[in-house]
N, C-alpha and C positions, 0 to 999 in steps of 0.2 A: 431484398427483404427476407425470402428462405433462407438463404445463408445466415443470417443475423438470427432469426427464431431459433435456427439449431444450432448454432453456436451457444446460444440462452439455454439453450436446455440441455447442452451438454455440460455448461459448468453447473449449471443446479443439480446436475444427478455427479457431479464430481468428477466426471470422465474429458473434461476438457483440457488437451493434450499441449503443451508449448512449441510449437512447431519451429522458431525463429533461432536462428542460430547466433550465440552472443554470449556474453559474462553473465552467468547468474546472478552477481551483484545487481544488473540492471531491472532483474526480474522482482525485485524482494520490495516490502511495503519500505522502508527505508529509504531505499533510490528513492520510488518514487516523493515520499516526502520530504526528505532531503532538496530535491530538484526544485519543488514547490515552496519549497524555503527559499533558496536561490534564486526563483526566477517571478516567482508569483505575489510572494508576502513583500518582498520589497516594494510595493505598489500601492499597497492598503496601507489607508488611514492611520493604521498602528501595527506597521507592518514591523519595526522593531520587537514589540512587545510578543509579535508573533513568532518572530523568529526566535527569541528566547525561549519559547515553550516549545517551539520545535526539537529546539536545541535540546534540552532537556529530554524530551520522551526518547529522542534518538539515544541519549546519554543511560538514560536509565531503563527500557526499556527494549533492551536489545534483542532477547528473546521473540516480542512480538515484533520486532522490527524485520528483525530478520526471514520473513514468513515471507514465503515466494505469492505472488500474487496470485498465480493461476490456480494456489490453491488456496488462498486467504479465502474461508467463509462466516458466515454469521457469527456462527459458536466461535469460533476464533476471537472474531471482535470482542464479543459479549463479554467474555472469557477475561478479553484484557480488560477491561472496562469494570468490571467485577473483583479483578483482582488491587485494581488502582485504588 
């Protein structure tokens, strides 16, 4: 449970470091929604419909997709969210 508290509070002050070694493609809000497209939305109820809008944000929205996770924050969200 200490390990997890300072892990939280090293990404909320920004300082939380990627330690895993691997393709940066794997790290970026993309992959991960992408993968969730693939593996998750197939499942739900309207998981078609889901995946067309995934589809889409991935298509048009490359700039925020591309946003490495460990440094994805609030304002980043907002940001897209705002702009859309």
């Amino acid at each position: 449970m200490k390990w997890a508290r300072e892990t939280e509070m090293r990404a909320e002050r920004g300082v939380l470091v990627q330690r895993r070694v691997g393709s940066p493609d794997k790290r970026t809000l993309g992959f991960a929604v992408a993968k969730f497209r693939d593996t998750v939305a197939l499942t739900n109820r309207s998981g078609d419909r889901e995946q067309l809008c995934i589809g889409a944000m991935l298509k048009h929205h490359r700039s925020f997709t591309r946003l490495r996770l460990d440094t994805l924050t609030a304002a980043d969200v907002s940001n897209w969210r705002d702009e859309r």
